[in-house]
VOLOKOL-521902 format. One record per residue: residue in three letters; x, y, z of N, C-alpha, C in turn. Coordinates in pm, whole numbers, plus 50000, padded with zeros to 5 digits. Example, Ala and Ser with C-alpha at 12.3 -4.5 7.8 and 13.67 -1.06 7.14 Angstrom:
ALA513194943150780512304955050780513204967050780/SER512854977550708513674989450714512905000350787/
end
This chain:
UNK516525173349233515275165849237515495152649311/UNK514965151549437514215136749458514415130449416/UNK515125114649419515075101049321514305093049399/UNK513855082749339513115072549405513095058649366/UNK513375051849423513115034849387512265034349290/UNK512615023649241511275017649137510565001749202/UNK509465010749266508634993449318508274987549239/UNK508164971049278507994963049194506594959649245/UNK505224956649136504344955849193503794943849091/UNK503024934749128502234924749049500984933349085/UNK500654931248951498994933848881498544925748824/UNK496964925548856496084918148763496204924748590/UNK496274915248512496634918348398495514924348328/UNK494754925048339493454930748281492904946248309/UNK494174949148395493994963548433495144970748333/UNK494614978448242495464987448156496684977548122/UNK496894965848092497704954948046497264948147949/UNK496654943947915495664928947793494094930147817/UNK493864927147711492294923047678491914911147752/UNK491904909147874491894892947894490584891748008/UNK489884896948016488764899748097487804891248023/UNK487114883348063486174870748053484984873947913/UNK485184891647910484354891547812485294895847697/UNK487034898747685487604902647639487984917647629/UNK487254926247740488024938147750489034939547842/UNK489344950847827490514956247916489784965247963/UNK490474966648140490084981548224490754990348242/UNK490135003848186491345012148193491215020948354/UNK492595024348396492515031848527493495042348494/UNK493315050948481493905064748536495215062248593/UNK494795056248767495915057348851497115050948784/UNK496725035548721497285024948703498285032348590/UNK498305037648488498765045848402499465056948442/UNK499045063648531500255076648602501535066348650/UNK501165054048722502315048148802503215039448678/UNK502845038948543503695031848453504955039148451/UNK505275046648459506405052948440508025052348548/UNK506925046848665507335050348837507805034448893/UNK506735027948810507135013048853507735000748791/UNK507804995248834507964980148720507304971648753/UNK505964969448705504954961948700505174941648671/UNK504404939648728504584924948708503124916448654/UNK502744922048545500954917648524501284902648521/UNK500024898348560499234878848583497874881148579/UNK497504870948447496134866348455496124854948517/UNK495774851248656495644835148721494414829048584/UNK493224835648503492504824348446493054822348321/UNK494174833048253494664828148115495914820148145/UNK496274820348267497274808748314497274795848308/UNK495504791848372495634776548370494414772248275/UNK494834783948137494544775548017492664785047965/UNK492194788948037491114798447981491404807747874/UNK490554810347781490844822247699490274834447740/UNK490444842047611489504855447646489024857947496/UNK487764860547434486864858647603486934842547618/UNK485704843247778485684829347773484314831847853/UNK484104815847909482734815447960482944819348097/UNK482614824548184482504828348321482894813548425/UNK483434822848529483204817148625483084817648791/UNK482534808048906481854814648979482904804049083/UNK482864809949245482984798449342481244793449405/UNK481714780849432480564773749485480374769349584/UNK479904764449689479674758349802480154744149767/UNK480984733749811480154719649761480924711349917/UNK479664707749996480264699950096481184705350179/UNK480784719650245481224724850275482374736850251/UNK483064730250132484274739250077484134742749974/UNK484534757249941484474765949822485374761649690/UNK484484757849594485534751549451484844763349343/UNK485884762949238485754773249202485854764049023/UNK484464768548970483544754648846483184772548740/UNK483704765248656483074773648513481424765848473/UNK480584768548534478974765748478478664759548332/UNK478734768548262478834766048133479264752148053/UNK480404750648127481344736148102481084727748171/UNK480664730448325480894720448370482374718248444/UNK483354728048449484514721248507484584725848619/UNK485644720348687486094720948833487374728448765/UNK487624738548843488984746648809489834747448895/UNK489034742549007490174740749184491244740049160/UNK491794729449130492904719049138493794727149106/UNK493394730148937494044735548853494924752248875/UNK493854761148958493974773849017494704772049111/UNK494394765549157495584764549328496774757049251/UNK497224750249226498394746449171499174757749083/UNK498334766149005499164778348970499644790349058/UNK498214789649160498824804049273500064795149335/UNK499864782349414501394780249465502334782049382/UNK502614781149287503524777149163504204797449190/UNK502994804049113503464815549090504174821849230/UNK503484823949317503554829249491505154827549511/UNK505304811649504506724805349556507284811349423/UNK507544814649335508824819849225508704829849218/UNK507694842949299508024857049289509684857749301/UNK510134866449262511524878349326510384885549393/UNK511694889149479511144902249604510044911049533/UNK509204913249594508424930149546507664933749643/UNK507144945449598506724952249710505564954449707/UNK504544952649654503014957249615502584943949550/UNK500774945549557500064939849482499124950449427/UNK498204951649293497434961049296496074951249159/UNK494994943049237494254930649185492514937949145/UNK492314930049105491054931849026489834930449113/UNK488994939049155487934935749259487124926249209/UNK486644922449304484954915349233485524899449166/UNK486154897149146487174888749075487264873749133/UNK486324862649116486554850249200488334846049200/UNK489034849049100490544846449083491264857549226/UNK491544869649114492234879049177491534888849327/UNK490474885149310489384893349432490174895749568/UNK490324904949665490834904449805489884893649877/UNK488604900349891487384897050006486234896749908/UNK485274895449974483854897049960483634892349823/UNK484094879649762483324877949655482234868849648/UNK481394869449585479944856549620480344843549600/UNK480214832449705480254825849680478494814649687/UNK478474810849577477304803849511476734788849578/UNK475344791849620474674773649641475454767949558/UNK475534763549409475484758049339476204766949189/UNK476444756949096477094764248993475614767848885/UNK474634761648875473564766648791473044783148865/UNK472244790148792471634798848897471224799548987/UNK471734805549084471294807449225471654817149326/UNK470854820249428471634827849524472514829849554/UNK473374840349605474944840249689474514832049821/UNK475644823449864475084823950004476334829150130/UNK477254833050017478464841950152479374844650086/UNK480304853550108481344857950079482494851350128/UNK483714853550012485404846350065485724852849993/UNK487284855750032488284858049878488424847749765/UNK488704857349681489164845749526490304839449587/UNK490654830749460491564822649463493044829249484/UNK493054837849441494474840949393494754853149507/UNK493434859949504493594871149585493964868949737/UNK493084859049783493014853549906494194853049956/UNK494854842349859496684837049898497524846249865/UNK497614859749810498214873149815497394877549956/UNK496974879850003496454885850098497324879750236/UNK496964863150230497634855550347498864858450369/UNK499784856350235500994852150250501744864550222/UNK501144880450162501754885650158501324902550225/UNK500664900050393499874911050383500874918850462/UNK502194914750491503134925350514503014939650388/UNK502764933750263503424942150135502154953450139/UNK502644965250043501674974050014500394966549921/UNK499444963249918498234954949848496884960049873/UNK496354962249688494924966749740494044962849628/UNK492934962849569492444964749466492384974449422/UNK491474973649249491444984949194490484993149224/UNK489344989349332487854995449351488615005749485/UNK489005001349553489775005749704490525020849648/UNK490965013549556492135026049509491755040649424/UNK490215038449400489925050949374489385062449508/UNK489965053749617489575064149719491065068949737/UNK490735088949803491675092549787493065089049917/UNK492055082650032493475081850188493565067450123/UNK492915056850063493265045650062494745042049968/UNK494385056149856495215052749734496735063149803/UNK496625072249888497705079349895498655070050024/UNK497765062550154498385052450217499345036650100/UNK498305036250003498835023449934500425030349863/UNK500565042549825501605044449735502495049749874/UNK502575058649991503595057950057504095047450109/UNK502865038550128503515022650200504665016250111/UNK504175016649970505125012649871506565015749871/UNK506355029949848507905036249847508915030449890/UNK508265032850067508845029850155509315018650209/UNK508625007350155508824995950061509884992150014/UNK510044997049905510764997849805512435004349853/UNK512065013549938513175024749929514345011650067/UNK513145007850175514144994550247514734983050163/UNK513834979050071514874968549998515894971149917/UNK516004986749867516834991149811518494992149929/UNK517644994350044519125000150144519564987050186/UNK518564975250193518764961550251519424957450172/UNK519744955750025520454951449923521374954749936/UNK522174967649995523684967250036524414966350116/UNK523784951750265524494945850321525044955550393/UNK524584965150435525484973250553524484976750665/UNK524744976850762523754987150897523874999950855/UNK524695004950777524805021850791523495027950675/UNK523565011150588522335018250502520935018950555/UNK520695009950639519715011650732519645022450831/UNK520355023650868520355036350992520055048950895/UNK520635050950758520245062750641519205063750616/UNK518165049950588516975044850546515955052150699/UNK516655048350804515755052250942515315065650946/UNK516935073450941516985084850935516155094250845/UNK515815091250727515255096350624513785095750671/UNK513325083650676512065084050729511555079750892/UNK511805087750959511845088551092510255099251128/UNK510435109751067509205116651028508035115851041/UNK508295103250896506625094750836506465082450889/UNK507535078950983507375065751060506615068751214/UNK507115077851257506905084451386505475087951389/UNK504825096551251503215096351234502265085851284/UNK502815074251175501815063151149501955053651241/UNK503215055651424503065047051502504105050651587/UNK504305058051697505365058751765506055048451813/UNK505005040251893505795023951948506405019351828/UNK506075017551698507255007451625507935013951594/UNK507925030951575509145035351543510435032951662/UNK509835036151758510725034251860511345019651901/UNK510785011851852511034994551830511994994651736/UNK512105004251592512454999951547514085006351496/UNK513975020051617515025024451659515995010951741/UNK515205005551875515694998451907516644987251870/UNK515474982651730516554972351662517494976951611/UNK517694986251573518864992651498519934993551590/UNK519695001151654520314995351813521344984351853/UNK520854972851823521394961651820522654957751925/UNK521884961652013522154955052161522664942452200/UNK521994932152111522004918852105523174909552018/UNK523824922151939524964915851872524114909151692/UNK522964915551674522584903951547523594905451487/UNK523354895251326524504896551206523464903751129/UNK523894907950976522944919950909521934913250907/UNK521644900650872520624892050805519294891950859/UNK519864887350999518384889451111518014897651142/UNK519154910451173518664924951228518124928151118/UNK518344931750946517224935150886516054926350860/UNK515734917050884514754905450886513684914651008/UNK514194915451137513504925951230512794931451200/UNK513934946651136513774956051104512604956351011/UNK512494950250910511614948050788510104944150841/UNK509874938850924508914928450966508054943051089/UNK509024951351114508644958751247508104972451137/UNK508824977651045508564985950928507474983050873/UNK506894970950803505444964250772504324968650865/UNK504794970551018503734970951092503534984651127/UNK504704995151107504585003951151503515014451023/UNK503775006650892502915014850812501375003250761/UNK501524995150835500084988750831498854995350799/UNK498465007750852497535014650860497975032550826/UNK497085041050788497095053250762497355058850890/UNK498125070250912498285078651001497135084651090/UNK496875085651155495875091651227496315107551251/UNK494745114551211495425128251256495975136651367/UNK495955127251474496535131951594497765131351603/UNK498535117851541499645115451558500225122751435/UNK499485127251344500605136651256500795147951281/UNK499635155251390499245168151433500385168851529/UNK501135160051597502155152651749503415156751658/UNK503205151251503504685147751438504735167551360/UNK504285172551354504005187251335504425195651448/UNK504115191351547504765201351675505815202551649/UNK506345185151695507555179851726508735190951614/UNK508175189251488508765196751353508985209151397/UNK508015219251435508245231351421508985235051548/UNK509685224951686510405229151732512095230651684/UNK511915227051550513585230551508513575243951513/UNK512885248651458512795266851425512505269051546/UNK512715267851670512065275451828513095288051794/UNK514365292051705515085300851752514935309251637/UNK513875309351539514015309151392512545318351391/UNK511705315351446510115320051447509595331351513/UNK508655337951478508565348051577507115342451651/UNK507065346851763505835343951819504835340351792/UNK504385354451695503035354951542503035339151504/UNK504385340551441504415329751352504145311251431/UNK504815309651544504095300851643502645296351633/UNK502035312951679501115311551723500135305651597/UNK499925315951499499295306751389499675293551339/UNK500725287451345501055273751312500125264751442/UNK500075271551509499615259851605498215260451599/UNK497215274051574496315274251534495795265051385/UNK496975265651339496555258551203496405243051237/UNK497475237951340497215224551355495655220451413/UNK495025226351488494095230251562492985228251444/UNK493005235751325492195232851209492595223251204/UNK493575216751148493655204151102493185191451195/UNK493005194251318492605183051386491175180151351/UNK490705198451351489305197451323488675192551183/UNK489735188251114489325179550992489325192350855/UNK489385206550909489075222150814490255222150727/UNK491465216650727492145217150621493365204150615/UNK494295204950525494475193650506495615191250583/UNK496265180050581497795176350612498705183150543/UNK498495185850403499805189550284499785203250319/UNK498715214850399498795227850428500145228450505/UNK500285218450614501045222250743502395218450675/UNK502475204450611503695204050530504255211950457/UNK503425220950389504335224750290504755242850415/UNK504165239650479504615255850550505725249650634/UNK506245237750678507205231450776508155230150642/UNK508025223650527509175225150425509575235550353/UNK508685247050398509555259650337510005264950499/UNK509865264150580510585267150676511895259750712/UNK511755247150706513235237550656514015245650567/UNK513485245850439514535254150319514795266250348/UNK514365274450410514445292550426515315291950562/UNK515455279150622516265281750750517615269650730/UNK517775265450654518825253850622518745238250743/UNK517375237050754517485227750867518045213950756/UNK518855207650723519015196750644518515185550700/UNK518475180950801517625170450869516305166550799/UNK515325183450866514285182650805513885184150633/UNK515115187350583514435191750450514685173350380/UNK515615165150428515575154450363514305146350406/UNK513685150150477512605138050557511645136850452/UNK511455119850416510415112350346509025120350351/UNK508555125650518507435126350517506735139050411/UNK507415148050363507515157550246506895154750134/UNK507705143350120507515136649937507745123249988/UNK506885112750013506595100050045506685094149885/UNK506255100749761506375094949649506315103249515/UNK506385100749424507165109949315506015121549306/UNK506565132349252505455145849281504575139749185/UNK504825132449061503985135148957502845125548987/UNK503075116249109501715108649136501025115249250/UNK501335131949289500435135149403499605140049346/UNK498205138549353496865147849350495815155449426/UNK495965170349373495305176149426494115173749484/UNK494045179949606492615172549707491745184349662/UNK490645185049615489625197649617488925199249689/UNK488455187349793487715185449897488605183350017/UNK488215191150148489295193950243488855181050345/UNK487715175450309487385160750376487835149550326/UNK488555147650211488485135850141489965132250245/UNK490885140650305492135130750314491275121150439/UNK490375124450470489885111550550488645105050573/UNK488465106850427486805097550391487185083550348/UNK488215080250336488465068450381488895060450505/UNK488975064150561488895059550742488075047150747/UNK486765051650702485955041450768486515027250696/UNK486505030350574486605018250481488195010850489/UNK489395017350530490885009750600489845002050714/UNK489075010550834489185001850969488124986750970/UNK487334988150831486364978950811486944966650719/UNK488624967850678489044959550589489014949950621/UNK489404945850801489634928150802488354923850816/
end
């Protein structure tokens, strides 16, 4: 069996963690609960931090003089000061990790689009910003795998957020032992699922490995890391996995019979056309790996990007890319 890193991910605490939600519940998620087992979670409430309870009285961002402050109504307070002095505080004393996974809608933890208010009495929205907390996870850490919890019930958004992770996870694991050879293992492994989601950085990031230039480990994985972030920035496109599928089934050119060619390539052909899924062509390229001893291919990431017990069945042969629109509309 497969082993896998354990990513480290900060969560909003109010997701399947504490009662600490403004009216005093907790939200339960499904996903958030399959991945307890897989991860090591890091829950934060930014409003039971700087001193709010639960419940407590609400609160909103506001317009005032141009800049967005963020005032509990009810009271009367200004919570600015107070909020931003905890996100720097917390941000700067993370340890390494690899994920965020925050509370939508959320003036604290929010990514984007939360209302921000004329005024703190009732009134209109008059525009959207990120929360407080979310915002400055977003800025400072949008190399990392990061999403909310609304995002993540879609099915390409939530299956991009957990391979980004891994993979994540699985570099700081090889970066932690100070060698190039663990990196070049780390490359090797996922060369596959890197090659999908971007040929130029894979090939960049062959290059750095490379190391032409003489780096010491420190900078060349500093590179490496920074070029890896970009290469899984975004979901695969189905062309370039349909490219990384050829490429695959020329190990077997001496292994296949014609027939068998010919329908694989027909099948990719569906798959471009959106008629069936990605995991069809995989799993017929990983039993052809195993039935032919290709070891190369049977170790490749792109197989099992993350533990079986968090893959779910697609029932709809459209969903691996009904999220498209909503990745290319994120910034």
């Amino acid at each position: 069996m497969k082993e896998f890193p354990r990513p480290k991910v900060v969560i909003s605490k109010c997701i399947e963690f504490d009662h600490c939600r403004y009216d005093g519940s907790m939200i339960p998620s499904d996903f958030v609960k399959a991945l307890q087992p897989h991860v090591d979670f890091l829950p934060v409430c930014p409003e039971m931090e700087i001193g709010l309870g639960a419940p407590r009285e609400t609160i909103r961002m506001v317009s005032v003089e141009g800049s967005v402050r963020l005032v509990q109504p009810a009271t009367g307070l200004d919570l600015t000061e107070r909020m931003n002095d905890f996100v720097r505080g917390f941000l700067s004393s993370l340890p390494e990790v690899d994920g965020f996974i925050l509370k939508f809608r959320s003036p604290s933890c929010g990514m984007k689009d939360i209302r921000v208010y004329s005024q703190a009495a009732k009134s209109g929205a008059l525009s959207k910003a990120p929360g407080f907390f979310g915002g400055k996870v977003v800025g400072s850490f949008s190399d990392l795998s990061v999403e909310d919890e609304g995002r993540l019930r879609n099915f390409n958004i939530r299956e991009h957020f957990l391979t980004k992770l891994y993979a994540l996870a699985a570099f700081r694991e090889a970066r932690s032992e100070g060698k190039i050879s663990s990196l070049l293992r780390f490359h090797e492994a996922n060369k596959l699922l890197l090659t999908a989601h971007s040929q130029k950085e894979t090939k960049m990031l062959g290059n750095i490995l490379a190391n032409r230039e003489g780096l010491g480990f420190t900078d060349l994985s500093a590179q490496y890391r920074d070029h890896l972030a970009r290469a899984l920035a975004r979901p695969p496109r189905a062309s370039s996995r349909a490219d990384v599928f050829i490429h695959a089934m020329g190990y077997f050119k001496d292994d296949l019979t014609a027939r068998q060619k010919e329908l694989f390539l027909q099948d990719i052909q569906r798959y471009r056309s959106k008629k069936i899924p990605s995991s069809a062509l995989l799993a017929m390229l990983h039993s052809w790996a195993e039935g032919y001893s290709q070891e190369y291919l049977i170790h490749q990431s792109i197989f099992q990007p993350f533990p079986e017990e968090l893959v779910e069945l697609c029932q709809d042969t459209q969903c691996e890319w009904a999220g498209e629109e909503l990745f290319t509309g994120r910034q």
